[in-house]
C-alpha positions as CSV (number, residue, x, y, z in Angstrom):
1,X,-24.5,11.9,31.3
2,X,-21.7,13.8,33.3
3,X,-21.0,10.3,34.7
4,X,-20.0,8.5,31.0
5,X,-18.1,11.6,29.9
6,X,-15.6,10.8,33.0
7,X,-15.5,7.6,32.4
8,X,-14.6,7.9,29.0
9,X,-12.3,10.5,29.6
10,X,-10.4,7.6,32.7
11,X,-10.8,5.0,29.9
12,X,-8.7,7.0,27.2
13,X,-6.3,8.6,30.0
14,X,-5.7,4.7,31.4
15,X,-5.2,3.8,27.3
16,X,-3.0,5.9,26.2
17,X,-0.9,6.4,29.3
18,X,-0.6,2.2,29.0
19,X,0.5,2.9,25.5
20,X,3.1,5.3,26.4
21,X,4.4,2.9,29.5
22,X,4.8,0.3,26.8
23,X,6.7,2.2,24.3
24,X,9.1,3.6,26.8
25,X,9.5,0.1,28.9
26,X,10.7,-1.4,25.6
27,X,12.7,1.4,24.6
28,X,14.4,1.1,27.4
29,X,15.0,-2.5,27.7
30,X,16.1,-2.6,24.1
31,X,13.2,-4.0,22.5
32,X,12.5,-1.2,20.3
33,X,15.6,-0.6,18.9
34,X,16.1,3.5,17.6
35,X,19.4,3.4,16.0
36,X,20.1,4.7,12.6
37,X,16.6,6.6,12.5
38,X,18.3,9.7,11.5
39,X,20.2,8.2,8.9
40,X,20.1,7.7,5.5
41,X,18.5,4.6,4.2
42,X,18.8,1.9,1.2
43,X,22.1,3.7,-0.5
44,X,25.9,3.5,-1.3
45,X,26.0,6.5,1.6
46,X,24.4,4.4,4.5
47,X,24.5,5.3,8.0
48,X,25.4,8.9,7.6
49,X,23.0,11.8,9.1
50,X,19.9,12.6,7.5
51,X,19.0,16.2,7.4
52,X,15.5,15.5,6.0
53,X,14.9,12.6,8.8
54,X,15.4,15.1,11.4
55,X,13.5,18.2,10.4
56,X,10.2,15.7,9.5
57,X,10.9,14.0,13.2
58,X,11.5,17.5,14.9
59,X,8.4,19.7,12.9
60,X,6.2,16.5,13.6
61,X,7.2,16.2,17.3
62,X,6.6,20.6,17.6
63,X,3.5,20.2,16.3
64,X,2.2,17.4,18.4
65,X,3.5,19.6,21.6
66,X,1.4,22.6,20.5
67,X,-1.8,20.4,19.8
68,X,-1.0,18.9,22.7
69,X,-0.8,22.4,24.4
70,X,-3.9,23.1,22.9
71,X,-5.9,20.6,24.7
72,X,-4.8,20.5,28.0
73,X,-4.9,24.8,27.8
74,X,-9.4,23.7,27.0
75,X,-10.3,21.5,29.1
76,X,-13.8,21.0,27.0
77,X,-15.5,18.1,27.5
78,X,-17.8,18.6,24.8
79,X,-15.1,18.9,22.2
80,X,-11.4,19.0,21.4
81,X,-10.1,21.8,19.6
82,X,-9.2,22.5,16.0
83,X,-6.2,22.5,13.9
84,X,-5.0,25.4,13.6
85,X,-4.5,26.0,9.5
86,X,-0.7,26.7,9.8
87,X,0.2,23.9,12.1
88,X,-1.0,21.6,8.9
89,X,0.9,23.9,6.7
90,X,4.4,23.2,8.9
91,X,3.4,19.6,9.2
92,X,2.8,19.5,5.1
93,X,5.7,21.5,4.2
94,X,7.7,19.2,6.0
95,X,6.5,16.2,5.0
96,X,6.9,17.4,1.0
97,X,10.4,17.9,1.9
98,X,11.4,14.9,3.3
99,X,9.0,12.9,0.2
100,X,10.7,15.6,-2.4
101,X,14.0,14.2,-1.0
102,X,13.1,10.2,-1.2
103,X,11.3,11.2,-5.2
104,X,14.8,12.8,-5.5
105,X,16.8,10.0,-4.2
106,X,14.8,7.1,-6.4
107,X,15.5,9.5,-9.5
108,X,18.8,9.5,-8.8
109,X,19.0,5.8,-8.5
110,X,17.2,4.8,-11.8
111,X,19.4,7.4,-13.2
112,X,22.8,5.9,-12.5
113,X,21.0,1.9,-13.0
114,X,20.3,3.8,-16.8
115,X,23.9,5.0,-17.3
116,X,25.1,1.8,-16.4
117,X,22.9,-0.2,-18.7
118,X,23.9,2.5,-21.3
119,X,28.3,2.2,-20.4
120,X,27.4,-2.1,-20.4
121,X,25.8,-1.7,-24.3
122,X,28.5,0.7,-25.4
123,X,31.2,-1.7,-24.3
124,X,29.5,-4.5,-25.8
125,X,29.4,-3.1,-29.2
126,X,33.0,-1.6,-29.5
């Protein structure tokens, strides 16, 4: 049995570090192309910085670190180990406030497409 828990744990080390070589050989020939992911999306104020973009990318990319910390700080190979309950909290928190943002943002919108319908029926009439 000590024999197939090796070779599993080769098999996912030789998967996933292909998967990373991939993702960095494209991003670095240009194939995967990164700009404007920090920016502001489907607006009038396109291509300026998005505050909520960055904290969801940087809280995500912390908390994969630590879990990633985690693992290779136990070395089981019976297990991996668990979530801590606050790393979920971050990881939630931040992802409300980037979706509180985009519900904010599409409210916004219909908002203004409202007023407009409302200013075009008013002119209409006089």
């Amino acid at each position: 049995m000590p024999g197939l828990v090796t070779a599993v744990r080769w098999e996912m080390i030789i998967l996933l570090g292909g998967l990373m070589g991939v993702v960095v050989y494209k991003l670095f020939t240009g194939a995967m192309n990164l700009s404007g992911l920090l920016e502001v999306k489907g607006g009038e104020d396109d291509e300026t910085f998005s505050p909520a973009r960055s904290q969801m990318l940087m809280a995500t990319v912390l908390a994969a670190m630590y879990y990633l910390l985690q693992v290779i700080n136990n070395p089981s190979s019976t297990s991996i180990p668990d979530v801590p309950t606050p790393l979920v909290g971050v990881l939630a928190g931040s992802h409300a406030i980037y979706l509180g943002g985009k519900v904010q943002s599409l409210k916004d919108q219909l908002f203004s497409k409202q007023s407009q319908k409302d200013d075009g029926k008013k002119k209409e009439s006089a």
